[in-house]
N, CA, C and O atoms as a GROMACS GRO file, in nm:
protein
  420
    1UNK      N    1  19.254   1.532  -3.720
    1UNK     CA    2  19.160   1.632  -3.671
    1UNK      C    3  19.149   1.621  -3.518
    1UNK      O    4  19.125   1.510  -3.470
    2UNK      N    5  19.166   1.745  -3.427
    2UNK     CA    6  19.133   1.769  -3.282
    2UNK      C    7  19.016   1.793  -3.295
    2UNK      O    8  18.989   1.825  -3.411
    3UNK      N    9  18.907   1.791  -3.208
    3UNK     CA   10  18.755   1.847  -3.212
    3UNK      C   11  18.743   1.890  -3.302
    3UNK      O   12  18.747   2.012  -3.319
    4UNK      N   13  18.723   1.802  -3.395
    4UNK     CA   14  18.650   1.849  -3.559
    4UNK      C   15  18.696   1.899  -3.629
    4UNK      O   16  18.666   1.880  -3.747
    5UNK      N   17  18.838   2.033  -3.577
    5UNK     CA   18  18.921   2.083  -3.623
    5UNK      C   19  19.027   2.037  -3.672
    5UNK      O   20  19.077   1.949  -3.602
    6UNK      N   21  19.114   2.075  -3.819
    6UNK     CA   22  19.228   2.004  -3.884
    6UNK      C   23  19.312   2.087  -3.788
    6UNK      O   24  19.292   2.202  -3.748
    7UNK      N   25  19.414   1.999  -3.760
    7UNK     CA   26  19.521   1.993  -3.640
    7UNK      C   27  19.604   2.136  -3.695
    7UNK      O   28  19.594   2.238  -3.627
    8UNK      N   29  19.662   2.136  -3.786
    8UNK     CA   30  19.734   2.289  -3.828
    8UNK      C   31  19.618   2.428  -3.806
    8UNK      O   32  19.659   2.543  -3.791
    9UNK      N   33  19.482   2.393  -3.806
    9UNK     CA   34  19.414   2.548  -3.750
    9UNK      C   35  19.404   2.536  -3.641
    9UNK      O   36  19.364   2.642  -3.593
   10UNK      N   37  19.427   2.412  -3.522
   10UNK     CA   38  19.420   2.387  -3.393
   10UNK      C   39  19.530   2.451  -3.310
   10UNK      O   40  19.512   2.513  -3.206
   11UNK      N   41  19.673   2.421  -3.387
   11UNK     CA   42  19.770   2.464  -3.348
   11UNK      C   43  19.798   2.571  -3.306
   11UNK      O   44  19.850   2.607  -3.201
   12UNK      N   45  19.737   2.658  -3.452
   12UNK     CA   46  19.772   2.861  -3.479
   12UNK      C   47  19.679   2.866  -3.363
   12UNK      O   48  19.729   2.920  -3.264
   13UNK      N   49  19.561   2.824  -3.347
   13UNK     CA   50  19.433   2.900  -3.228
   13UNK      C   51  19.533   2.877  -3.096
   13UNK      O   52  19.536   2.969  -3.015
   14UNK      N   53  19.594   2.787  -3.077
   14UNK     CA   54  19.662   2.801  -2.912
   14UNK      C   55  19.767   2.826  -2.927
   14UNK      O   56  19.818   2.830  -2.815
   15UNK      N   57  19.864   2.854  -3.028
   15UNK     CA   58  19.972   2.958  -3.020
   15UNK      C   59  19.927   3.095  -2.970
   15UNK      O   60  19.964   3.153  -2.868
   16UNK      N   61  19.830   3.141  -3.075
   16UNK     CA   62  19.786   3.279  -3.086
   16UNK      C   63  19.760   3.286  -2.933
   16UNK      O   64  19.850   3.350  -2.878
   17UNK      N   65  19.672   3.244  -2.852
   17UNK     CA   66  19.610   3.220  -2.741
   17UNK      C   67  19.722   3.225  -2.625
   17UNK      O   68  19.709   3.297  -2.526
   18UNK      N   69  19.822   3.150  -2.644
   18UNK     CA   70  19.945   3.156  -2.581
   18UNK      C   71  19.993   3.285  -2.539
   18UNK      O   72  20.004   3.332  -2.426
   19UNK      N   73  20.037   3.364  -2.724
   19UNK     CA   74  20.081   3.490  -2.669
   19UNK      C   75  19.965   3.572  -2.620
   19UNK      O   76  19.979   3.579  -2.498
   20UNK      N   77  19.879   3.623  -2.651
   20UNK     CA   78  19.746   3.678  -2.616
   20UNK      C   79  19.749   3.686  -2.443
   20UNK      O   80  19.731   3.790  -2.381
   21UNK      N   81  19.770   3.578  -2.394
   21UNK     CA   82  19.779   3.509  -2.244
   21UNK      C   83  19.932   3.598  -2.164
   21UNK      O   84  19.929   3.667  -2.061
   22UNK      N   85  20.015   3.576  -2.224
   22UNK     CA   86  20.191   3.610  -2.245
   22UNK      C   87  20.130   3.769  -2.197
   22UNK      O   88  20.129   3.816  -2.083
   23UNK      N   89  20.093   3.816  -2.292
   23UNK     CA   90  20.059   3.964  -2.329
   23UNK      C   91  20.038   4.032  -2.232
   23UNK      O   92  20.118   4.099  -2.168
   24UNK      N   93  19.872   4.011  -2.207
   24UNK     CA   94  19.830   4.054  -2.091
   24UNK      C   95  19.882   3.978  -1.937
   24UNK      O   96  19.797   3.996  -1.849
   25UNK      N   97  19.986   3.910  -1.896
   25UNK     CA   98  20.054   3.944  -1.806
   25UNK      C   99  20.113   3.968  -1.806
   25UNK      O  100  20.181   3.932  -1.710
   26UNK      N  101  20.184   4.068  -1.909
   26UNK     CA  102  20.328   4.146  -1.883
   26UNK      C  103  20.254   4.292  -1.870
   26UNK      O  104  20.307   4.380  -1.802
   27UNK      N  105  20.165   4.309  -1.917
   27UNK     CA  106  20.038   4.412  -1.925
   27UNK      C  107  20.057   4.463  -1.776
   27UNK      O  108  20.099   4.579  -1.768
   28UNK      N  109  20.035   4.402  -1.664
   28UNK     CA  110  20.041   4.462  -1.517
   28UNK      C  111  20.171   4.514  -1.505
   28UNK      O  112  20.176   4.636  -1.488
   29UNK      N  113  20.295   4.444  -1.511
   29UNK     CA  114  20.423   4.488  -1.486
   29UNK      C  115  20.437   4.660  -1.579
   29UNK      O  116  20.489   4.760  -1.530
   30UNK      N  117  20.394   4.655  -1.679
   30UNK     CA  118  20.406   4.796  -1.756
   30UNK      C  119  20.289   4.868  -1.707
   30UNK      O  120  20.315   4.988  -1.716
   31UNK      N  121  20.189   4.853  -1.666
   31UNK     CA  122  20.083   4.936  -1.610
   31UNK      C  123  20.162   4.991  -1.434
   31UNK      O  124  20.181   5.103  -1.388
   32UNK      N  125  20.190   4.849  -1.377
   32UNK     CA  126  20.258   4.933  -1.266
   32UNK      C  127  20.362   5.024  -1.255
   32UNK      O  128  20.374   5.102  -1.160
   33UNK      N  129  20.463   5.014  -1.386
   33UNK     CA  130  20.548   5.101  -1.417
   33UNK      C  131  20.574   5.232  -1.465
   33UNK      O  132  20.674   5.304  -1.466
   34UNK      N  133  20.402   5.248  -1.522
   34UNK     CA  134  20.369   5.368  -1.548
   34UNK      C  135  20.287   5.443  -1.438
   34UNK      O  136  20.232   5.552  -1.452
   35UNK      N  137  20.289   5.386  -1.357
   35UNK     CA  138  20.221   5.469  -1.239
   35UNK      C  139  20.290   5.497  -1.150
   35UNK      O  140  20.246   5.577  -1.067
   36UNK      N  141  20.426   5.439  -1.134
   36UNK     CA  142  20.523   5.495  -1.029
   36UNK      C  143  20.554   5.360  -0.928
   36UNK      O  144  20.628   5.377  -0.831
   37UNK      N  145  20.488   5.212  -0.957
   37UNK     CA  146  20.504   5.108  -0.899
   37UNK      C  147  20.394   5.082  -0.816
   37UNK      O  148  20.279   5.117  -0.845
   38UNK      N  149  20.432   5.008  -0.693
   38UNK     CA  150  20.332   5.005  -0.608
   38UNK      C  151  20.276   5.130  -0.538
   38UNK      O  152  20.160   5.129  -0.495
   39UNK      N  153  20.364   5.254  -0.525
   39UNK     CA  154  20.308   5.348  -0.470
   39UNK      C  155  20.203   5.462  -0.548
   39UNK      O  156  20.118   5.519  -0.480
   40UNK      N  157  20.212   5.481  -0.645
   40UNK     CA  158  20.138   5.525  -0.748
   40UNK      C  159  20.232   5.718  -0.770
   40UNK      O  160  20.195   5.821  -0.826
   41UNK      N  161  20.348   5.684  -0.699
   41UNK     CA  162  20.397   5.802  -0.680
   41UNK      C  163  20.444   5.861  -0.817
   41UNK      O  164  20.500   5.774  -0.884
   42UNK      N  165  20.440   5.949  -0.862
   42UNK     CA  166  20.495   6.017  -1.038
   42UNK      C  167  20.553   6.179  -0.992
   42UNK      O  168  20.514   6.260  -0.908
   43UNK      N  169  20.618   6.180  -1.052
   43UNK     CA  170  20.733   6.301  -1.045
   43UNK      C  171  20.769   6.360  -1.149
   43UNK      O  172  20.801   6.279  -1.236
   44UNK      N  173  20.779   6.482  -1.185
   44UNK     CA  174  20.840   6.605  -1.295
   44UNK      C  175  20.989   6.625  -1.271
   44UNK      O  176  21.045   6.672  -1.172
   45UNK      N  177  21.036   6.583  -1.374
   45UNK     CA  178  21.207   6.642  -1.353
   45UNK      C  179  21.189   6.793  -1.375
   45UNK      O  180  21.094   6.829  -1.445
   46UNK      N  181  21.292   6.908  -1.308
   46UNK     CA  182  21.301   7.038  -1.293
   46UNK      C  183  21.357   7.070  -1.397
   46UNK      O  184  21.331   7.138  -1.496
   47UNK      N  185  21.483   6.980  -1.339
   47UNK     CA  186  21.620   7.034  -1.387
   47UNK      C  187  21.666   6.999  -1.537
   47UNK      O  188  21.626   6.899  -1.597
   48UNK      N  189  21.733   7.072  -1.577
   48UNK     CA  190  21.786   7.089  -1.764
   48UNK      C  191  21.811   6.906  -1.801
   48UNK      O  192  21.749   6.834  -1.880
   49UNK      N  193  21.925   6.873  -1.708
   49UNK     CA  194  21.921   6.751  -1.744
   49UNK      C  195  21.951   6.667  -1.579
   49UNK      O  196  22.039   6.717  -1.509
   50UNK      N  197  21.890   6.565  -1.533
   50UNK     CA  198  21.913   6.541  -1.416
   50UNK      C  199  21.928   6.377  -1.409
   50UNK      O  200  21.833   6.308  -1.443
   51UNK      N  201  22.084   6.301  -1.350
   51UNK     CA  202  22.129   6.194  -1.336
   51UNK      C  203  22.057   6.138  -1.225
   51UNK      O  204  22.007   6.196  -1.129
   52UNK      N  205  22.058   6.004  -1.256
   52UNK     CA  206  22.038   5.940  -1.217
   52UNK      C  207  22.123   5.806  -1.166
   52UNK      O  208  22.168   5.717  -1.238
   53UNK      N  209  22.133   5.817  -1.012
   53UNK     CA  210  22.235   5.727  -0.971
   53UNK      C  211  22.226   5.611  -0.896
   53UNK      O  212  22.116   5.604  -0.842
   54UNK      N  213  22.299   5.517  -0.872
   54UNK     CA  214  22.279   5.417  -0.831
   54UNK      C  215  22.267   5.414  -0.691
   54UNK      O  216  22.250   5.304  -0.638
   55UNK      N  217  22.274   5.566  -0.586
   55UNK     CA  218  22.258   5.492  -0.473
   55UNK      C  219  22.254   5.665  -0.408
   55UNK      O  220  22.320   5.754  -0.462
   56UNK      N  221  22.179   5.688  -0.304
   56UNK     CA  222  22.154   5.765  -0.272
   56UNK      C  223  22.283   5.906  -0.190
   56UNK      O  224  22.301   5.971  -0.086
   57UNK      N  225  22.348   5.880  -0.347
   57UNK     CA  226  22.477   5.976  -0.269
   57UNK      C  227  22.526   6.061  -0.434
   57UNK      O  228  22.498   6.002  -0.539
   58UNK      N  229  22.595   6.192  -0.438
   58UNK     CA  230  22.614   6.251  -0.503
   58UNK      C  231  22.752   6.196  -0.608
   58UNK      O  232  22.748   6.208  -0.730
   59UNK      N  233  22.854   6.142  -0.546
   59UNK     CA  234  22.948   6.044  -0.531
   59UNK      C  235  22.921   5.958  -0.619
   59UNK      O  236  23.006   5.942  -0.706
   60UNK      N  237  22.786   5.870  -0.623
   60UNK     CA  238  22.734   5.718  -0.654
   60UNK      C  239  22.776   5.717  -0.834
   60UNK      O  240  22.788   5.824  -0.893
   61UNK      N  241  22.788   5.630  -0.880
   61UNK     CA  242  22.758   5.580  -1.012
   61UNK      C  243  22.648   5.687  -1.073
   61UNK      O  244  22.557   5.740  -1.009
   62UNK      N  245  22.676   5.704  -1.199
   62UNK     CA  246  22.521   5.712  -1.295
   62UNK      C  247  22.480   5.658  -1.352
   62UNK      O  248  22.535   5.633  -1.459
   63UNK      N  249  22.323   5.589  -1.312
   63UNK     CA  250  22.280   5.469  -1.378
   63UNK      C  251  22.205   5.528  -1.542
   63UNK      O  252  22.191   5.453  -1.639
   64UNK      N  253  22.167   5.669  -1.540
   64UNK     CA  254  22.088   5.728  -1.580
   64UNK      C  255  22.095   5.854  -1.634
   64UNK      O  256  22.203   5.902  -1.667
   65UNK      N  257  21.950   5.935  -1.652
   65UNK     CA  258  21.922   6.064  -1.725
   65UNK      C  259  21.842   6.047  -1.767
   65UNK      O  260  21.800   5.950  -1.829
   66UNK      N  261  21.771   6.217  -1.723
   66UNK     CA  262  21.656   6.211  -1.728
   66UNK      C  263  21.635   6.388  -1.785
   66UNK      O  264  21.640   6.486  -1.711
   67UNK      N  265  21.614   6.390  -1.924
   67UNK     CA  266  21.561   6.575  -1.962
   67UNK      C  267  21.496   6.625  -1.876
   67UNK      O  268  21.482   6.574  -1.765
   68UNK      N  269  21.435   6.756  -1.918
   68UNK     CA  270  21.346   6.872  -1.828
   68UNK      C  271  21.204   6.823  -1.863
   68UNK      O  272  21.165   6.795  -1.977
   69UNK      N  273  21.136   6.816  -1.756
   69UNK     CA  274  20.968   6.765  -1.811
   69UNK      C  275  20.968   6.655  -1.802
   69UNK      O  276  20.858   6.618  -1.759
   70UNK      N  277  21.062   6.542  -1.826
   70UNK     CA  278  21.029   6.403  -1.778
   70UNK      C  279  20.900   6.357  -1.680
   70UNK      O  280  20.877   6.400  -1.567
   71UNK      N  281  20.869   6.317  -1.710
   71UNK     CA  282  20.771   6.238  -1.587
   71UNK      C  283  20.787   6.097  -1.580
   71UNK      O  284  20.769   6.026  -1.678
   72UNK      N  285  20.832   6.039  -1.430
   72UNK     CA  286  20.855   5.898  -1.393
   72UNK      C  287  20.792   5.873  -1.259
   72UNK      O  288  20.754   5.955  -1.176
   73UNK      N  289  20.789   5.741  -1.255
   73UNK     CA  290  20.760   5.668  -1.137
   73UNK      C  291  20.859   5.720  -1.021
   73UNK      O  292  20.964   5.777  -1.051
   74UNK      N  293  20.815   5.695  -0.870
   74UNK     CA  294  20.880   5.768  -0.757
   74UNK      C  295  20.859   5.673  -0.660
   74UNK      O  296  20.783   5.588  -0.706
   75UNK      N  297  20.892   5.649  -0.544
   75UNK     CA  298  20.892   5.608  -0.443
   75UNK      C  299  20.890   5.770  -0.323
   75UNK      O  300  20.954   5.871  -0.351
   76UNK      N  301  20.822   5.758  -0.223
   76UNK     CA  302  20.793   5.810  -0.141
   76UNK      C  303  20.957   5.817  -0.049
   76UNK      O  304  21.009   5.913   0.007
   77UNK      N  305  20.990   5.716  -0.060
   77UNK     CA  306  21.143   5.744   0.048
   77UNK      C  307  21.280   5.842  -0.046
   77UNK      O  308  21.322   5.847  -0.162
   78UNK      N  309  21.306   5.900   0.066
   78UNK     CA  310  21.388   6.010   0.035
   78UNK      C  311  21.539   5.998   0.148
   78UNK      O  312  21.548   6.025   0.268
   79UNK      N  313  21.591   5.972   0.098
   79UNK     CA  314  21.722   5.955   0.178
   79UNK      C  315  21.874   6.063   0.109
   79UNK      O  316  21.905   6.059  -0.010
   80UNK      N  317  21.948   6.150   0.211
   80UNK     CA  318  22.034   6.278   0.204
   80UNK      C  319  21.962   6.309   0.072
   80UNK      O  320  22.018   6.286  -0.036
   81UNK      N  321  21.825   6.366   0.081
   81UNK     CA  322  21.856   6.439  -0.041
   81UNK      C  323  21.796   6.388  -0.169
   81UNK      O  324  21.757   6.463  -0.258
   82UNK      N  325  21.790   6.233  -0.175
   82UNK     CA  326  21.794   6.188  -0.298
   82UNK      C  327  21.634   6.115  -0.281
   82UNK      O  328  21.598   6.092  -0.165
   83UNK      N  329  21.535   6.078  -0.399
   83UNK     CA  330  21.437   6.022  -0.418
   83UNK      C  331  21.460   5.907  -0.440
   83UNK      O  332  21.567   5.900  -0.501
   84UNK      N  333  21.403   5.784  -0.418
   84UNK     CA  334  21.419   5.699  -0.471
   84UNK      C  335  21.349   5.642  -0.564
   84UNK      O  336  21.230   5.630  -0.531
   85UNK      N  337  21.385   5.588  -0.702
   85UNK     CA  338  21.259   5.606  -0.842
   85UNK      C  339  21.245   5.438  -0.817
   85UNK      O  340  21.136   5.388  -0.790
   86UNK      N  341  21.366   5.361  -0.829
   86UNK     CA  342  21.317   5.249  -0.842
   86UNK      C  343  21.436   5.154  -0.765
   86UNK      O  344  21.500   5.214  -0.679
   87UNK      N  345  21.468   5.023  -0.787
   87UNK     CA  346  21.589   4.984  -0.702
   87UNK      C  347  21.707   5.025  -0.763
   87UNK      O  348  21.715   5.030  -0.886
   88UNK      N  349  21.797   5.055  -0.693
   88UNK     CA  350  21.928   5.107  -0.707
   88UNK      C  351  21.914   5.258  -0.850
   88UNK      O  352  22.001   5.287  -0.932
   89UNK      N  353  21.793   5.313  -0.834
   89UNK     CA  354  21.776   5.443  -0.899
   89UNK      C  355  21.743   5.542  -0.766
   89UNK      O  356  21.653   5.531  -0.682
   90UNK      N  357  21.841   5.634  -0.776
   90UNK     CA  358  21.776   5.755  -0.701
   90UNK      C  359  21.823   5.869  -0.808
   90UNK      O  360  21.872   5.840  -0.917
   91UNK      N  361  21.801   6.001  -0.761
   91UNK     CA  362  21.751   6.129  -0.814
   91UNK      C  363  21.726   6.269  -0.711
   91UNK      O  364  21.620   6.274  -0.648
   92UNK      N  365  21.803   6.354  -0.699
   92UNK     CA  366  21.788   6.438  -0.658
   92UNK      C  367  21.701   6.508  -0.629
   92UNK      O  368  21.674   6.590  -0.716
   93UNK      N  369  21.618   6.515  -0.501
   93UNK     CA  370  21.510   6.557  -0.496
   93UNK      C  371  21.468   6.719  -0.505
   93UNK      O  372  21.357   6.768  -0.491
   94UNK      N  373  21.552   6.761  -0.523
   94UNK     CA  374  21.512   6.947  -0.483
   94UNK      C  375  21.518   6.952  -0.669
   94UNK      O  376  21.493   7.067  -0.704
   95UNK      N  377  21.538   6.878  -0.767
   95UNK     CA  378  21.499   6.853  -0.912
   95UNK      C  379  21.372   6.756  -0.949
   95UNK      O  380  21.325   6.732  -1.060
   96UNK      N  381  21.332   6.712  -0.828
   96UNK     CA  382  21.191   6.646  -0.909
   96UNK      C  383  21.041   6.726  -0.811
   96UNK      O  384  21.034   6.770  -0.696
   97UNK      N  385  20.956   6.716  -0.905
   97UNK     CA  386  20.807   6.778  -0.873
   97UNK      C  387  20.726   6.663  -0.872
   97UNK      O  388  20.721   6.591  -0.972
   98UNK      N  389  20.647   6.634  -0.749
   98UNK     CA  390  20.553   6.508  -0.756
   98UNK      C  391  20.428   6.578  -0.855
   98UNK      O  392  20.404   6.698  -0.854
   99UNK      N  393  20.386   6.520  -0.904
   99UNK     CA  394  20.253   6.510  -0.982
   99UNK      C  395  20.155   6.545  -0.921
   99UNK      O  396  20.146   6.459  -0.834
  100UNK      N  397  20.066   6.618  -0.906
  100UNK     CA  398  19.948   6.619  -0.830
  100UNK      C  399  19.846   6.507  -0.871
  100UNK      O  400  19.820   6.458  -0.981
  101UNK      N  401  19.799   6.483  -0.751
  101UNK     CA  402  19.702   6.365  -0.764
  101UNK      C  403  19.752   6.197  -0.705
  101UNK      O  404  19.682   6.098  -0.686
  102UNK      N  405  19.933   6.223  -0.686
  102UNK     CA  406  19.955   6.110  -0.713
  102UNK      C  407  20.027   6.111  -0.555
  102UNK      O  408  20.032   6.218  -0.495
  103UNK      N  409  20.078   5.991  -0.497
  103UNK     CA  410  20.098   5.903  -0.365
  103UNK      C  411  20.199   5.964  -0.318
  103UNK      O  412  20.168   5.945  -0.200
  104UNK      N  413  20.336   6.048  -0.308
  104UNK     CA  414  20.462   6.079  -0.284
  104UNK      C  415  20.499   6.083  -0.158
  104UNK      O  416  20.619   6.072  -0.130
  105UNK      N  417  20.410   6.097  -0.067
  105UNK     CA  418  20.434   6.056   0.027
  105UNK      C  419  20.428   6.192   0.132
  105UNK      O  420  20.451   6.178   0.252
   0.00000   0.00000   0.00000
């Protein structure tokens, strides 16, 4: 027995407690992710279907895709053209709509 408690209900209470703990700090990383990151920036895709590439050029890789109506996180910097959503994600900007209400810059 731990504090009065038989050691097998001691155990489950700080496992459980463990993940519980686990939980809510992964909790911020997905809360910031749904808001567009640190900037709080969020964006409407336009276009039918719109790629997503690894680097701010038409040329670049496609990391991605994204349907019509999407809504994602944004970054405020915009380089030839392209938005930047997250690292090594950009997106064509004359296809995304910032959100009203939200940071874009």
């Amino acid at each position: 027995m731990i504090l009065g408690i038989p050691k097998r209900v001691f155990i489950i209470v700080v496992v459980l407690v463990g993940i519980g703990i686990i939980y809510l700090m992964g909790m911020d990383k997905r809360n910031s992710e749904a808001t567009g990151g640190s900037t709080g920036c969020k964006v409407t895709v336009t276009a039918d279907v719109l790629n997503v590439r690894a680097a701010p050029d038409a040329k670049s890789d496609v990391v991605g895709k994204f349907n019509q109506n999407a809504v994602t996180g944004a970054e405020p910097e915009i380089q030839n053209g392209f938005r930047k959503l997250a690292e090594n994600k950009w997106a064509a900007n004359e296809f995304l709509q910032p959100v009203a209400n939200t940071n874009c810059g």
